[in-house]
Residue frames relative to the residue before (quaternion, step in Angstrom):
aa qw qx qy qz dx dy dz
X 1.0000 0.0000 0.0000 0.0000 0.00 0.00 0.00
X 0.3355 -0.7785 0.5290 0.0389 3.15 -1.66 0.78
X 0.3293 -0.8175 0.4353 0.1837 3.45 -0.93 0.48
X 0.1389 -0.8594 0.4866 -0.0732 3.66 0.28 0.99
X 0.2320 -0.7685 0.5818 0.1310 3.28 -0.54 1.36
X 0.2297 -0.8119 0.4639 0.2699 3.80 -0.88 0.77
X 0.3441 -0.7258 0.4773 0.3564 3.49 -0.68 0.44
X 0.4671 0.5499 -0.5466 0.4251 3.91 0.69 0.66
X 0.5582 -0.6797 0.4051 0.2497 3.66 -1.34 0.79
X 0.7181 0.4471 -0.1504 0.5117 3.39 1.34 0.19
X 0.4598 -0.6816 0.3402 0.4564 3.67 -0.45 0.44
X 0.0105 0.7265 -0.6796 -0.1013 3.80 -1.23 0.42
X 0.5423 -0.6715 0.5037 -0.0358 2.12 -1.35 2.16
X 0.6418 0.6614 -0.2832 0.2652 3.58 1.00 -1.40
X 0.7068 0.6485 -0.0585 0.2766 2.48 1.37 -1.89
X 0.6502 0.5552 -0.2614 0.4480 3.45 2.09 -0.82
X 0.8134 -0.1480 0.4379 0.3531 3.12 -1.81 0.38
X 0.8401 0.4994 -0.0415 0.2074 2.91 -0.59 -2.21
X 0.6206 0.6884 -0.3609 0.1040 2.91 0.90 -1.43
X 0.5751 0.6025 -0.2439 0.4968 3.64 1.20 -1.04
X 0.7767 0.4549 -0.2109 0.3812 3.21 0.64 -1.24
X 0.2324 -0.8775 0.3681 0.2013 4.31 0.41 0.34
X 0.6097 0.5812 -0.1624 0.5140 2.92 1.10 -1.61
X 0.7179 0.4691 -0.3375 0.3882 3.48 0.78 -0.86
X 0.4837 0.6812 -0.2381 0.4953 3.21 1.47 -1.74
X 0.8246 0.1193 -0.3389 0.4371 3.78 -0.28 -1.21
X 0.6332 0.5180 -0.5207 0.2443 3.48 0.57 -0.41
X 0.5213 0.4461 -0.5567 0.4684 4.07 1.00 0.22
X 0.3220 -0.7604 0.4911 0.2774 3.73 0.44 -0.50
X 0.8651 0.0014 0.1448 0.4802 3.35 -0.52 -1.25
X 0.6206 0.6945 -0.2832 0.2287 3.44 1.34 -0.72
X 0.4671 0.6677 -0.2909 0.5014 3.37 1.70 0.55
X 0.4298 0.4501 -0.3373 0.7064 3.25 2.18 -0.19
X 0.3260 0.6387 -0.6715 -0.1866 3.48 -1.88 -0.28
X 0.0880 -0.7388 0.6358 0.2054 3.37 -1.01 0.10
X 0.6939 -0.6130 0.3777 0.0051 2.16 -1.72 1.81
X 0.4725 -0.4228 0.6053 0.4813 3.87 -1.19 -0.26
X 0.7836 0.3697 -0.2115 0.4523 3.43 -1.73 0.20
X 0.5549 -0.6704 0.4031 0.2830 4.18 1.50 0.23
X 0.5134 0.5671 -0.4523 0.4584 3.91 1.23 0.24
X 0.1510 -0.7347 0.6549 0.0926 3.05 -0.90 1.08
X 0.2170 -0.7157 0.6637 0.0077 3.38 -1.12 1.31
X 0.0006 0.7627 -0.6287 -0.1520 3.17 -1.95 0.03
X 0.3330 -0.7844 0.5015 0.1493 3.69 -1.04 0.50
X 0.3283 -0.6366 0.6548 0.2412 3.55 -1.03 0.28
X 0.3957 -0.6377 0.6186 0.2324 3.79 -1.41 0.81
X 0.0248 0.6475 -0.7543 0.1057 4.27 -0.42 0.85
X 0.5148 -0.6040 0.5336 0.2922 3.30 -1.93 1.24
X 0.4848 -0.4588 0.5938 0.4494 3.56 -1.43 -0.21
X 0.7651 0.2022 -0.3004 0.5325 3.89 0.41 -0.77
X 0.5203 -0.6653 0.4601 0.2739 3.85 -0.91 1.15
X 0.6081 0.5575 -0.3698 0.4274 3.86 1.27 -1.12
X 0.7603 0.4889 -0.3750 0.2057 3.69 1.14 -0.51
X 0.2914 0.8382 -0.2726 0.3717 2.75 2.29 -0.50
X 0.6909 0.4734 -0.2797 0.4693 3.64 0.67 -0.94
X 0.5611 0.5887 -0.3731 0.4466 3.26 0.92 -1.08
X 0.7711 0.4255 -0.2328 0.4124 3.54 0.28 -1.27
X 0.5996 0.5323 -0.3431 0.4894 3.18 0.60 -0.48
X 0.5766 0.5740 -0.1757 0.5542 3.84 1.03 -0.99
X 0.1700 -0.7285 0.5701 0.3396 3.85 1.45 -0.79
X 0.5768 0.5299 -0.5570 0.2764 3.80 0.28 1.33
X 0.1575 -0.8130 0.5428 0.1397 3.49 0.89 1.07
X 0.4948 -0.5356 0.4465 0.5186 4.02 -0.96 0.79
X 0.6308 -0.4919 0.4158 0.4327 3.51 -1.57 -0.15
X 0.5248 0.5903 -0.4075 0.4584 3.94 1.49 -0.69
X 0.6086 0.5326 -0.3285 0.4879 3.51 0.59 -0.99
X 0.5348 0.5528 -0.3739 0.5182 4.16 0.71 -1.49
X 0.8940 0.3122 -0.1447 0.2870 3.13 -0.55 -1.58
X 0.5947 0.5107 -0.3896 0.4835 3.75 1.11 -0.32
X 0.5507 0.3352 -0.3469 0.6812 4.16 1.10 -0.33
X 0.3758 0.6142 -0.5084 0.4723 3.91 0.37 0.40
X 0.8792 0.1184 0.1167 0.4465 2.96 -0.73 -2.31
X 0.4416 0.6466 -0.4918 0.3808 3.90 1.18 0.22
X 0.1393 -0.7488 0.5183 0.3888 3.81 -0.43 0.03
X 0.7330 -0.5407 0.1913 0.3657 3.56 -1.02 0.86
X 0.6418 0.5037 -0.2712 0.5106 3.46 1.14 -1.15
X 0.5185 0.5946 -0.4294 0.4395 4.10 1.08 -0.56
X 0.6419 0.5669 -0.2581 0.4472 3.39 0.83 -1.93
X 0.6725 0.5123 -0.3644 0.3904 3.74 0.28 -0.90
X 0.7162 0.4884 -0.2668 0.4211 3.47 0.50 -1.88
X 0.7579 0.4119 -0.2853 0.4178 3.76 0.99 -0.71
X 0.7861 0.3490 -0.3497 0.3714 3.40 1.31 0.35
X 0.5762 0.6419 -0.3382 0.3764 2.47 1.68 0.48
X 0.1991 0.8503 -0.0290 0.4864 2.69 2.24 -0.08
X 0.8672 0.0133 -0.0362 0.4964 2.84 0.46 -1.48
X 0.4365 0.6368 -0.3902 0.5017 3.41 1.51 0.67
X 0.5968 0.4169 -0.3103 0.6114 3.28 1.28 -0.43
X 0.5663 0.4531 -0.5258 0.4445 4.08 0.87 0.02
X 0.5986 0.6818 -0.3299 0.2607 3.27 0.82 -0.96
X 0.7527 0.3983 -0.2329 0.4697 3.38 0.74 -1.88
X 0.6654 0.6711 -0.1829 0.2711 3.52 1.01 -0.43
X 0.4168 0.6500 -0.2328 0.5912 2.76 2.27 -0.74
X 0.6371 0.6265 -0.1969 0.4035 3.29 0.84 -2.09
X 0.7914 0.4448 -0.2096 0.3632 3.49 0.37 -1.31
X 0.4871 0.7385 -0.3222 0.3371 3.68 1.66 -0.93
């Protein structure tokens, strides 16, 4: 999975990966929010790296690698690494 910064002033939900999928969704929490340096609050949609899996999720059949890694991940791990990589994102953006 990927982190995609949206260019809309508000979070979109539609637009994610996740959306179908909950358990996954709440278990990133907040990390679909970030604020930025400089007081801009941004947000990102989650999109797959492989596009065929994208359907899947959407369909609410996440692959079983995807299942079992929110499984055996503890929750507080799962956050710090997307949050992580939401902070690579805006940072990329901002360069």
């Amino acid at each position: 999975m990927r982190a995609e910064k949206t260019e809309l002033g508000f979070a979109n939900c539609s637009a994610c990966s996740l959306r179908n999928v909950p358990k996954f969704c709440e278990t990133l929490g907040q990390a679909c929010l970030c604020c930025v340096e400089q007081g801009e609050i941004g947000f990102i949609t989650w999109q797959p790296n492989d596009t065929g899996v994208g359907y899947d999720l959407l369909s609410c059949h996440p692959p079983r690698e995807m299942t079992e890694w929110f499984k055996n991940t503890p929750t507080c791990e799962i956050r710090k690494i997307a949050s992580q990589m939401v902070r690579n994102v805006f940072n990329q953006k901002q360069k």
